[in-house]
C-alpha positions, -999 to 999 in steps of 0.1 A, spaced: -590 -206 53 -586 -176 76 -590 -144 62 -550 -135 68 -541 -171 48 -560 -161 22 -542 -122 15 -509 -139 20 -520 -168 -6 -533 -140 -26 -501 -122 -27 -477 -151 -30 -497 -165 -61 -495 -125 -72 -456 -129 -65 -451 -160 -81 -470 -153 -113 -445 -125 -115 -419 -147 -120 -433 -167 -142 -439 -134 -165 -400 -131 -164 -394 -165 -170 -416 -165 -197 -402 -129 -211 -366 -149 -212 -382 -178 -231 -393 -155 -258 -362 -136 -260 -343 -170 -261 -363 -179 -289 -354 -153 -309 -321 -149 -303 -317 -186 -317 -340 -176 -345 -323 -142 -353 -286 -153 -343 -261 -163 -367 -230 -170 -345 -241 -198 -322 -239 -230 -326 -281 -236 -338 -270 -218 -369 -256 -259 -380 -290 -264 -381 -308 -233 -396 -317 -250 -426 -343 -274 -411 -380 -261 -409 -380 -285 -380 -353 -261 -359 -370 -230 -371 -405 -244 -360 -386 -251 -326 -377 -214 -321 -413 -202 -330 -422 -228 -309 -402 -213 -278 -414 -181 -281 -455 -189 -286 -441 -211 -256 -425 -174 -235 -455 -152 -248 -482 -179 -236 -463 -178 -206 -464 -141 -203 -500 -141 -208 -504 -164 -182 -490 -154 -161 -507 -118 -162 -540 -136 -164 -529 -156 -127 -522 -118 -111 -551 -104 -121 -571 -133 -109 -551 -131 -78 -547 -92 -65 -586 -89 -77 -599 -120 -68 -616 -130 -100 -627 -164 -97 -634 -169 -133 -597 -162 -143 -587 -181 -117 -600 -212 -128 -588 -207 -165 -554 -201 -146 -554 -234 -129 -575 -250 -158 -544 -233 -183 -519 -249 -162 -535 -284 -157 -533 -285 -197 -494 -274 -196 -486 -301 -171 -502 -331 -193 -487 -314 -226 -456 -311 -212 -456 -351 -199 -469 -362 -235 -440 -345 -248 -410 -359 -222 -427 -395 -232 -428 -387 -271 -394 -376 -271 -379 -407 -256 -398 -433 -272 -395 -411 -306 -353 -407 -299 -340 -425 -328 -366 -408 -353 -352 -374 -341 -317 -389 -341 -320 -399 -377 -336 -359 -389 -305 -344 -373 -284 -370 -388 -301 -362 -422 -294 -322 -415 -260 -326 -405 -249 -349 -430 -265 -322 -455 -242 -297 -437 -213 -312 -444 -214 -323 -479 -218 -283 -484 -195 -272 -461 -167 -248 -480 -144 -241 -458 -146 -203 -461 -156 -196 -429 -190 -186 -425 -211 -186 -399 -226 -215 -404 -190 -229 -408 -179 -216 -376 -207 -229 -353 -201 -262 -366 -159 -258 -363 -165 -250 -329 -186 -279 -322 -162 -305 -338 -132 -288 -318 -145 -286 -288 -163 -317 -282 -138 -332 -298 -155 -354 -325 -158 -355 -362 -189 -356 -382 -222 -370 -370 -223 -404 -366 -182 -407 -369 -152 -392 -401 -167 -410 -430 -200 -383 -432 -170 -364 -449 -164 -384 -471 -198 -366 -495 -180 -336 -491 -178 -319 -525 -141 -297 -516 -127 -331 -503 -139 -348 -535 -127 -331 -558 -95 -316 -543 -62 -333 -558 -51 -332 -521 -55 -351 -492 -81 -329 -472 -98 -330 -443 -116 -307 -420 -89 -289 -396 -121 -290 -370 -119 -325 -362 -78 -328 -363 -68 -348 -331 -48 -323 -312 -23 -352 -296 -14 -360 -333 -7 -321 -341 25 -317 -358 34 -277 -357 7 -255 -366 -27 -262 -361 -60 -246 -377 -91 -242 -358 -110 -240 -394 -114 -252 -430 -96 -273 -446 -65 -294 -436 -36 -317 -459 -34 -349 -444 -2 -367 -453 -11 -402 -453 -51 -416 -462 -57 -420 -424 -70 -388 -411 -55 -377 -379 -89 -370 -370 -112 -381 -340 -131 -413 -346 -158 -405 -330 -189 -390 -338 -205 -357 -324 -238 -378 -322 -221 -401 -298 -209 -372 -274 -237 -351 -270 -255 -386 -258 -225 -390 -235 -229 -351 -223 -266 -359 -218 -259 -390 -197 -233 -370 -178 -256 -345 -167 -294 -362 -168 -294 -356 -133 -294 -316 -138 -317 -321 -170 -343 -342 -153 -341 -315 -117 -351 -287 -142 -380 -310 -159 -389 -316 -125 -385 -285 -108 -404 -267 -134 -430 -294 -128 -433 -287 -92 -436 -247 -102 -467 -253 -118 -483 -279 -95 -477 -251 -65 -493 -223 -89 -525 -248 -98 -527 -253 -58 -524 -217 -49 -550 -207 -77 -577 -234 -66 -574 -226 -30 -581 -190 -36 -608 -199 -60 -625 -219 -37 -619 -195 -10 -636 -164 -22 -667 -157 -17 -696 -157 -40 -711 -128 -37 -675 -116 -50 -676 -142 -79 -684 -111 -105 -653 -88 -88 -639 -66 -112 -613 -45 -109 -623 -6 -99 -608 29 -110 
């Protein structure tokens, strides 16, 4: 590699592993806005240890990232081989983690289907209809994907209001807006006047699979695509490592 190759490799890994530092830095601030937010829709789900170990998850994921990432431009502007190799030795591990985890998730699907089954159901028989936050993340979801409950109407039917109201209730949320008759509430609690709801019959499980399948194609190009980022940083890093000379193997940085 020429000696020009190698400061324009130098400064493009430099450059890229600055990007990765903000992608990482957005990561971690996703993270906690999921953990510290109570107005999005993740709040349906705030009770599970398995959501909240998510979101720590995320951002260990961003700060790792960051770290990374810092570790890469050091390696790279200096030319430190030894951080160069536990930048491409980093990545390598990232790659295969991130692989065992795409193949766990699909062969493990229904086990994960059944937890947030379990969560939401648990939701629901709780739900008040008072309008709290967790209340209103999970309105919006039932309104705007136009579903009811998780698996279809009847997870309502442990709902303690419903139960033991002398009415006919049923949450306003899932109401089937072509069967509105005059006003129509977003939230809480509905009368029905006959024992059929005019609810959706189907379930919010069976739509987000449906929004999934829609749009696999953009899902899978960001898997990929994120893929292909780190297979070009673990080529950049090893070229330059094997590139520098050894006599500059113990370069460190100077005032």
């Amino acid at each position: 590699m020429g000696k020009g190759c190698m400061t324009a490799s130098k400064y493009f890994l430099f450059l890229f592993n600055l990007i990765i530092f903000l992608f990482g830095a957005a990561i971690m601030g996703f993270g906690l806005w999921l953990l510290l937010d109570n107005q999005s829709f993740i709040v349906v789900l705030n009770n599970s240890p398995g959501v909240k170990l998510a979101c720590y998850i995320l951002i260990g994921v961003g700060a790792f990232s960051m770290l990374l990432s810092f570790l890469g431009c050091l390696g790279a502007i200096y030319e430190i081989r030894c951080l160069l190799g536990l930048y491409f030795t980093c990545l390598l591990l990232i790659l295969i983690a991130q692989i065992a985890a795409g193949v766990l998730l699909y062969f493990q699907k229904d086990v994960v289907n059944e937890e947030l089954s379990k969560i939401i159901n648990k939701v629901l028989d709780d739900y008040p209809g008072k309008n709290s936050s967790t209340e209103q993340a999970l309105d919006f979801i039932q309104r705007n994907m136009e579903c009811c409950g998780w698996i279809g109407r009847m997870d309502w039917s442990g709902n303690m209001v419903i139960i033991n109201s002398s009415q006919l209730l049923f949450p306003c949320s899932c109401q089937n807006i072509s069967l509105v008759v005059g006003n129509f509430s977003g939230s809480g609690f509905c009368e029905a006047q006959t024992p059929d709801w005019p609810v959706y019959d189907v379930g919010c499980a069976a739509s987000v699979e449906r929004w999934l399948h829609t749009n696999i194609a953009v899902v899978l190009s960001i898997y990929l695509g994120v893929a292909l980022i780190e297979l070009l940083g673990m080529i950049l890093s090893i070229c330059l490592c094997r590139n520098i000379p050894m006599e500059l193997y113990t370069k460190v940085p100077k005032n």
